[in-house]
C-alpha positions in Angstrom: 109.0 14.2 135.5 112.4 13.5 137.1 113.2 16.4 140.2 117.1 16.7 140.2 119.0 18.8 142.6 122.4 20.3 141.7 124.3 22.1 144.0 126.6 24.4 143.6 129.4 26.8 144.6 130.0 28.4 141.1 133.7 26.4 140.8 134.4 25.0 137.9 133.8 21.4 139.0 130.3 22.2 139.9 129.7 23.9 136.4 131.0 20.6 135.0 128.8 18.8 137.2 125.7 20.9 136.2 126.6 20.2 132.6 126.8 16.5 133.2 123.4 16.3 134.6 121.7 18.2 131.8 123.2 15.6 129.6 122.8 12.3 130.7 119.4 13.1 131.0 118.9 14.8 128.3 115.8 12.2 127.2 114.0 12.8 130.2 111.6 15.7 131.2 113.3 17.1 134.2 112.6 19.8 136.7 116.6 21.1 137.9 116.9 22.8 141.7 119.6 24.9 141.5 121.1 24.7 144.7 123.3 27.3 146.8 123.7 27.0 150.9 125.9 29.7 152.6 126.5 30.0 156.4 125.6 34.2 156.8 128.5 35.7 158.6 127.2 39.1 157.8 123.9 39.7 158.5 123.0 43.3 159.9 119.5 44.5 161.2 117.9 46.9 159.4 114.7 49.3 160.2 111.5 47.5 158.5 109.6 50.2 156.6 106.4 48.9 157.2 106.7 48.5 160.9 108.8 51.9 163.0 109.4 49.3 165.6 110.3 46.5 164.2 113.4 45.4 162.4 114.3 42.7 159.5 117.1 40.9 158.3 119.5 41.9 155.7 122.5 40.2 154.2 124.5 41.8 151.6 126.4 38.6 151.0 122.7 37.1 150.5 122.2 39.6 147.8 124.9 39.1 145.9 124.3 35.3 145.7 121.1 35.5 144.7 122.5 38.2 141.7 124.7 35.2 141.0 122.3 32.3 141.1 119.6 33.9 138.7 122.7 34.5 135.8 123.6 30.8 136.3 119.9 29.4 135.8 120.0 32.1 132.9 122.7 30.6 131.4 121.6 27.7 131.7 118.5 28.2 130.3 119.7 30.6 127.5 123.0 27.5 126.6 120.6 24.3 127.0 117.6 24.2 124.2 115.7 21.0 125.5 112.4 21.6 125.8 111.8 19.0 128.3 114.2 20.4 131.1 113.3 23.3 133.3 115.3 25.4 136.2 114.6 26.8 139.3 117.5 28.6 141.5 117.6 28.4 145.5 119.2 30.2 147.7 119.4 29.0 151.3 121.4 29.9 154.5 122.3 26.6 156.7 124.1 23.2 156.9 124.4 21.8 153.6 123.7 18.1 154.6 120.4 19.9 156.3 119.0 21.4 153.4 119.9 18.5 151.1 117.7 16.3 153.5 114.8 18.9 153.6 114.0 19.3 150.1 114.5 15.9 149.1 111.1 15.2 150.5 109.9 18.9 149.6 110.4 18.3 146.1 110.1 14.7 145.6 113.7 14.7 144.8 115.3 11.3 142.5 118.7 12.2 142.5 121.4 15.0 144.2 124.6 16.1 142.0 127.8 17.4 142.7 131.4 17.9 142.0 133.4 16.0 143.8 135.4 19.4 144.9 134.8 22.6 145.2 136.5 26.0 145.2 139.4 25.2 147.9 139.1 21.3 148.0 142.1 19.4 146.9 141.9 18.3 143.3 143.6 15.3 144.2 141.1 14.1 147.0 138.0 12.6 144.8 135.7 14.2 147.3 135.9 17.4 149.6 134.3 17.9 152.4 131.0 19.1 151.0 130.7 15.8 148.3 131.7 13.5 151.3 129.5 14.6 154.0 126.6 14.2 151.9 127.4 11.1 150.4 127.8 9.9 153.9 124.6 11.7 155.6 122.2 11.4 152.9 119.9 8.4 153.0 117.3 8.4 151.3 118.3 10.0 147.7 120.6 9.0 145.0 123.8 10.6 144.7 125.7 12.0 141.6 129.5 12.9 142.1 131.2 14.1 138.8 135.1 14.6 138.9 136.1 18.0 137.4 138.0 16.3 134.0 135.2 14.2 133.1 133.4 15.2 130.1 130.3 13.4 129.4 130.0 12.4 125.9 127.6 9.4 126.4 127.2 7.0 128.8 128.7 3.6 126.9 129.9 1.6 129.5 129.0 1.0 133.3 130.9 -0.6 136.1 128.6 -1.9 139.3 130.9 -3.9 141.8 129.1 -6.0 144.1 129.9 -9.1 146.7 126.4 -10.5 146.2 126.3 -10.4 149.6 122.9 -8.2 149.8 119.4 -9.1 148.3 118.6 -6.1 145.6 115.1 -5.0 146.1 113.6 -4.0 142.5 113.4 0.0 143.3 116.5 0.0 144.5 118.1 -0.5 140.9 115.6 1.2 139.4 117.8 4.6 138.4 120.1 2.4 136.9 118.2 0.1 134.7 116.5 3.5 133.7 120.1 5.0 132.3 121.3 1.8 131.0 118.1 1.3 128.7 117.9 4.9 127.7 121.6 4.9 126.7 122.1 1.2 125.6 124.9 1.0 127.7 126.4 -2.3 128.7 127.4 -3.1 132.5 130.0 -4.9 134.2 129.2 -6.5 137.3 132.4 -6.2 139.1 133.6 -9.4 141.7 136.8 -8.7 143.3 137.6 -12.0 145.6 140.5 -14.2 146.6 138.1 -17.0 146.2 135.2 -16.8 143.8 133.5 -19.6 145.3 130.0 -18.5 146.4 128.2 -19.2 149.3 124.2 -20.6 149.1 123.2 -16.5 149.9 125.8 -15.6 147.7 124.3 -17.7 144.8 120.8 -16.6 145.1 121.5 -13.4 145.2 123.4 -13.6 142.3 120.3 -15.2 140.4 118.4 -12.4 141.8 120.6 -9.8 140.1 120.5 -11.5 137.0 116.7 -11.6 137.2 116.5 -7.9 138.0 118.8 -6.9 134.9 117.2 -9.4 131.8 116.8 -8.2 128.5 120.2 -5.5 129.1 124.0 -6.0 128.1 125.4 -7.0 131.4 128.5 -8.8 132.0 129.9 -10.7 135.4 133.5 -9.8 135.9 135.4 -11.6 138.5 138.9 -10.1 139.6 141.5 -11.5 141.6 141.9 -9.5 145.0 145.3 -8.2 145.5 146.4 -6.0 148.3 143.1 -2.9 148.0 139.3 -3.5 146.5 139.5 -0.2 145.3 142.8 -0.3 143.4 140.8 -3.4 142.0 137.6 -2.0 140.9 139.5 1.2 139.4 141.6 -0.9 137.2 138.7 -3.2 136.1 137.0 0.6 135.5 139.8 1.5 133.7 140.2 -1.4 131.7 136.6 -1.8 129.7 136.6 2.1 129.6 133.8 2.9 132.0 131.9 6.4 131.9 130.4 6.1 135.6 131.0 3.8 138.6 128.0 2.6 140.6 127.6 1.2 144.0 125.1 0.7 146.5 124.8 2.4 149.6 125.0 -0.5 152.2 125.2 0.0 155.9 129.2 -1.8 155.8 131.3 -3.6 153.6 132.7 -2.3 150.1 130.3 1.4 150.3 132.3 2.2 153.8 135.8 1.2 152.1 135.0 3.5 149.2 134.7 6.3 150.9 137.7 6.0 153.4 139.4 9.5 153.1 142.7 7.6 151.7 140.8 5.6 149.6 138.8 8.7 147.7 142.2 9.9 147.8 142.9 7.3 145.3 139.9 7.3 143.7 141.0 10.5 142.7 143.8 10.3 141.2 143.4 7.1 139.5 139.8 7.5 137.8 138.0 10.3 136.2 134.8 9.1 135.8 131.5 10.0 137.9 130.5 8.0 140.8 126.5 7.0 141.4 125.4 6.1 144.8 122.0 4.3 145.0 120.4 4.4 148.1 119.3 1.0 150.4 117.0 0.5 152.9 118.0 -2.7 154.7 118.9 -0.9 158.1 115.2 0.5 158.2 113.4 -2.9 157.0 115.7 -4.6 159.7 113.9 -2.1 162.7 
């Protein structure tokens, strides 16, 4: 059983996201969080029935969200006739990043998804300022950012750029070797260097990628660096016809350029396609 989160502000990215989700893992049994966080401006204090002295909280912004997060799982549930997938709606005042963090470990969550804007982000920044806090705060949890024009048909073709510059534990790649054998989809190991000459670390790694990913359709691309990584790795995207982008969530190097405010900026207006973020624990083996 796979425990996915998807959040949501009911904009029409994070329907699309929702939708996405349900889809590409359609073939597994899944229990879906539905996920609301709201900051309660309005809270009043109301005489508690049971108690003549004592008081209780009461939100009528709080009531009207959970009106609207019970027709969305309902829809949900009512549009989407797999079997193997089941919803549950939550609604929670607080920091977004917070809660994220919380029920990660509460509910043994594998991966968090979201649209990469929401109802008053910029369409053409690839990630507002919900999507990018949590990509950036969130440790410990895969990450699932869906543009608002992709629409998931099937998952044919994955890019995965890399500098081989990191050993790859075997858990680490573990959510996507799962997708890629479900799916059949081939990958494209993306290298974007001046020089494609590979250091002895560089090498083994290398061999240890290869090892991790036998038996599956992969491909290494190398592509000549010219004046942005990203511009790069979007092109390369672009040019085999990627459905999804997937990197790994190193401490530096190419995760921190990604997700540079001007390069998302790019990002989104140059590629429509989802963006997974896998999780690594280097920092914490390291002490």
């Amino acid at each position: 059983m796979k425990n996915i989160l998807l959040l949501t502000d009911f904009s029409t990215n994070a329907w699309n996201a929702l939708y996405t989700a349900v889809k590409l893992y359609a073939a597994w049994d899944c229990k879906f969080y539905l996920l609301h966080t709201f900051e309660p401006k309005d809270w009043k204090m109301v005489p508690n029935e049971g108690d003549s002295k004592g008081f209780e909280i009461n939100s009528p912004v709080e009531h009207d969200l959970e009106e609207r997060m019970e027709e969305t799982k309902n829809y949900l549930i009512k549009h989407n006739d797999n079997s193997n997938h089941s919803f549950e709606a939550l609604l929670m005042a607080g920091s977004l990043v917070d809660t994220v963090r919380v029920l990660i470990s509460r509910y043994d969550l594998e991966l968090v998804v979201m649209g990469t804007h929401g109802k008053t982000d910029s369409k053409k920044v690839f990630a507002g300022n919900n999507a990018l806090n949590v990509l950036r705060q969130v440790m410990n949890c895969n990450i699932l950012l869906v543009p608002n024009s992709f629409d998931f048909q099937r998952l044919r073709t994955v890019v995965y750029p890399t500098e081989f510059k990191h050993f790859t534990p075997k858990y680490v790649l573990t959510p996507l070797i799962e997708l890629l054998k479900k799916w059949q989809s081939e990958l494209h190991i993306v290298y974007v260097a001046k020089d494609f000459k590979l250091t002895e670390e560089q090498k083994m790694n290398k061999v240890i990628l290869k090892k991790r990913l036998k038996g599956l359709q992969v491909n290494f691309d190398q592509v000549n660096q010219s004046a942005s990584v990203t511009d790069d790795i979007l092109g390369e995207t672009n040019f085999v016809g990627s459905d999804m982008i997937v990197i790994t969530k190193y401490s530096h190097g190419l995760f921190e350029s990604l997700i540079h405010e001007p390069i998302l900026k790019k990002i989104g207006s140059k590629t429509n396609v989802p963006l997974l973020v896998m999780p690594d624990f280097e920092t914490q083996w390291k002490g």
